[in-house]
C-alpha positions in Angstrom: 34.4 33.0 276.7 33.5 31.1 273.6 30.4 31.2 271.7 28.4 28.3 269.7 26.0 30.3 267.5 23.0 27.5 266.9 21.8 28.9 263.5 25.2 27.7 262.1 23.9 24.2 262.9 21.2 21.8 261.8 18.5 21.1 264.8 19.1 17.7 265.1 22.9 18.7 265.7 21.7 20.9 269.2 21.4 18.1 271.6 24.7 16.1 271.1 26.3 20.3 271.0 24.9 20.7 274.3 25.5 16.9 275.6 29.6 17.2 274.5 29.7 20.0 276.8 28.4 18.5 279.9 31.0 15.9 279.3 33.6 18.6 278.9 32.4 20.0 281.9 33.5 16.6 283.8 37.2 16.5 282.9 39.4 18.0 285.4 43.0 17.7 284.6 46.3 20.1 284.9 47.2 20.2 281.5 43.3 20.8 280.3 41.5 23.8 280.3 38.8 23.9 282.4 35.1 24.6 281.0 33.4 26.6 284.1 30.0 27.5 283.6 27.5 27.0 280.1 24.7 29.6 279.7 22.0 29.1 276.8 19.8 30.3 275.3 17.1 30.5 272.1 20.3 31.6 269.5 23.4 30.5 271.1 25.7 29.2 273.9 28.0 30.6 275.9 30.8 28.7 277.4 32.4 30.4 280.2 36.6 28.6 280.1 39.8 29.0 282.2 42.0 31.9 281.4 44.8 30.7 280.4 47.8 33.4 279.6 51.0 32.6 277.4 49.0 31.6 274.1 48.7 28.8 272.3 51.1 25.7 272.3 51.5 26.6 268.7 52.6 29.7 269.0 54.9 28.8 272.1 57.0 26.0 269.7 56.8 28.3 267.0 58.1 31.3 268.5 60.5 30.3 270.9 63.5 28.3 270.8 62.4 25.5 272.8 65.3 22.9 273.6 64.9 19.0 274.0 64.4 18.9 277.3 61.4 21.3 277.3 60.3 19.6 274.4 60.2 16.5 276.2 58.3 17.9 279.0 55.5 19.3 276.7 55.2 15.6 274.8 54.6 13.6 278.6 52.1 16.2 279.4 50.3 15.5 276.2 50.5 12.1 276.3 49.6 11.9 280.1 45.8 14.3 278.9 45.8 11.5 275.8 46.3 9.2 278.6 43.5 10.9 280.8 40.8 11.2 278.2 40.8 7.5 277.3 
């Protein structure tokens, strides 16, 4: 669950906040995590997301020893979601 606390934001900021996620909430795809359920309310949103176990992609490269093939495999999934978003 992530939070988007609207005090930490200007007013006129709110509606294109709350518009991006609807948007968010469209995209279906593998190699995106998926944005289930918003709830609002008068001091913030909660977005309700995908677990996803493993952590980040970061961390994966970072702490593993990740050889080219793998590493190959990661950069057509990214470019495939780059792909899928445009």
């Amino acid at each position: 669950m992530k939070y988007i606390y609207k005090n930490k934001f200007d007013v006129k900021q709110i509606p294109f906040i709350q518009a991006e996620l609807q948007i968010i909430k469209m995209i279906s795809h593998p190699n995106i995590v998926e944005m289930k359920e918003i709830f609002e309310n008068k001091s913030d949103i909660k977005i309700v997301m995908e677990q996803v176990t493993g952590g980040s992609l970061y961390h994966h490269l970072d702490s593993f020893k990740v050889d080219d093939r793998e590493l190959i495999t990661i950069m057509y999934q990214l470019i495939d979601v780059v792909d899928y978003l445009h």
